[in-house]
C-alpha positions, -999 to +999 in steps of 0.1 A: +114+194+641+147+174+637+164+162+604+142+128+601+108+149+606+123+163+569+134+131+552+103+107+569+087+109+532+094+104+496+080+140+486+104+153+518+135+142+504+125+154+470+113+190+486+148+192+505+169+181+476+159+207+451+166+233+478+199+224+487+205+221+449+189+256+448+208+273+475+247+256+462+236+270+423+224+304+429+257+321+443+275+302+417+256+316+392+257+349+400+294+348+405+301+334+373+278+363+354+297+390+350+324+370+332+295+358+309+280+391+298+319+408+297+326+381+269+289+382+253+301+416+244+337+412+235+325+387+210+298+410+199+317+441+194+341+425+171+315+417+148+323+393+119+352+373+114+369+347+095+372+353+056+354+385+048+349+405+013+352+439+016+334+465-010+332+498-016+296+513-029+309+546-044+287+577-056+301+607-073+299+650-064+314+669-094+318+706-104+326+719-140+338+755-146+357+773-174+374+805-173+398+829-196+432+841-184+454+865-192+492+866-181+499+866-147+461+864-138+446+842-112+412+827-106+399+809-071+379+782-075+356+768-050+338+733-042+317+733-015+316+694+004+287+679+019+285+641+026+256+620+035+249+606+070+262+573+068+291+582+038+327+587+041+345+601+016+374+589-006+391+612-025+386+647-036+407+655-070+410+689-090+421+686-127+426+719-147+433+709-185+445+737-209+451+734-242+476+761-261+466+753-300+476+795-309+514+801-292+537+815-321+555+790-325+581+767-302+595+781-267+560+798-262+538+772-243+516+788-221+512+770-187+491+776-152+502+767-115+474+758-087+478+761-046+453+748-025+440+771+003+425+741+027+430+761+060+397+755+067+395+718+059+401+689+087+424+661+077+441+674+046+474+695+038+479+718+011+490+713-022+503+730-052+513+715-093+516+734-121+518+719-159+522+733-195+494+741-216+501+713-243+498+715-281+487+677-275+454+681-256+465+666-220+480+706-210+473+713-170+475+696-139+453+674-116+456+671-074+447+646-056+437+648-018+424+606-003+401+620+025+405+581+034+448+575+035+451+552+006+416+548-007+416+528-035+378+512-040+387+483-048+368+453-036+394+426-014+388+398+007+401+398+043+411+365+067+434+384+097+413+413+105+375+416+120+346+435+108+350+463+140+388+465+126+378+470+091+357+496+099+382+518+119+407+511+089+382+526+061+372+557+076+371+595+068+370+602+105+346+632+098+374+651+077+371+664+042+337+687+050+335+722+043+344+746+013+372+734-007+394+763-025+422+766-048+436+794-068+450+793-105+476+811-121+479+817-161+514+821-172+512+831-209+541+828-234+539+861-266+564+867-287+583+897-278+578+914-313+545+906-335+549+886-362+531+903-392+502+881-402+507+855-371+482+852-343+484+870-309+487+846-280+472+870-248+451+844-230+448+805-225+407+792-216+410+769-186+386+741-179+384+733-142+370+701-129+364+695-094+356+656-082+346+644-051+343+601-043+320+593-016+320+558-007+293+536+018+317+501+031+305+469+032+312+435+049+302+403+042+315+371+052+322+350+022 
């Protein structure tokens, strides 16, 4: 069979053109499909771009304790942290509020002093504050620890950054869980000599407040 046995018919040189067609497409194809899928996901894995508005869904873990100290005495406090699949957390914060409304009279504040003991914790460093036991109700000190580096919740928009790069920005990176501790000193101010008739300052009641923000992100393009 020679070339005009394949072309001596209309439905021939319709048969023989879709082949060579065929046969000059297919390696181009396949050559040209890696590059294809490689930027389908590229494109993909950034996710969303463009302007995007970026919120914070926030839920709350608190712990409330109280507890009477004498001079020089010390009390360890303890929250236990456990987040939720899909959660990151925030911020932890520990406030201790004293309130010294019987110290014999001026020079004699009592006050307390905090250290963290966060050995055990991924992600955050000790810390330690200490504050005066205040005739004016705001005595004590608080710590704070962002879990997330500078975790604000506060709802932004976003136009240079995509939706994968969000993500990695607001992120605990699995740090914060475990036992949180921290122990509290009292420091209590007496008059050297009792004052006939005045009242005997031997102990300051601390009220210990132990917060923890959890927070779900979302992105949506605006």
């Amino acid at each position: 069979m020679d070339f005009q046995d394949l072309v001596d018919t209309p439905q021939k040189v319709k048969t023989l053109a879709g082949t060579v067609v065929f046969l000059v497409a297919f390696p181009v194809y396949f050559a040209a499909l890696p590059s294809l899928v490689e930027g389908d996901i590229a494109g993909g894995s950034s996710g969303l771009t463009g302007t995007l508005k970026v919120s914070f869904e926030e839920s709350e873990n608190t712990l409330s304790e109280s507890v009477t100290l004498g001079d020089g005495e010390s009390y360890e406090t303890t929250f236990n942290l456990i987040v939720e699949p899909g959660m990151s957390i925030g911020y932890v914060e520990l406030q201790v509020s004293c309130f010294d409304n019987d110290d014999p009279g001026p020079g004699f504040t009592d006050s307390v002093e905090g250290q963290s003991e966060l050995s055990e914790i991924e992600g955050v460093e000790d810390q330690n504050a200490e504050g005066d036991c205040s005739g004016g109700g705001e005595g004590g000190f608080t710590i704070r620890w962002d879990v997330t580096e500078n975790y604000s919740g506060s709802e932004y928009s976003e136009e240079e950054m995509s939706e994968s790069e969000i993500r990695q920005l607001w992120n605990d990176d699995g740090n914060g869980r475990g036992e949180w501790s921290t122990t509290i000193t009292a420091t209590i101010e007496n008059a050297p000599v009792p004052v006939a008739g005045g009242i005997i300052d031997n102990d300051e009641d601390f009220e210990i407040n132990w917060t923890a923000v959890f927070y779900n992100l979302t992105i949506d393009a605006e």
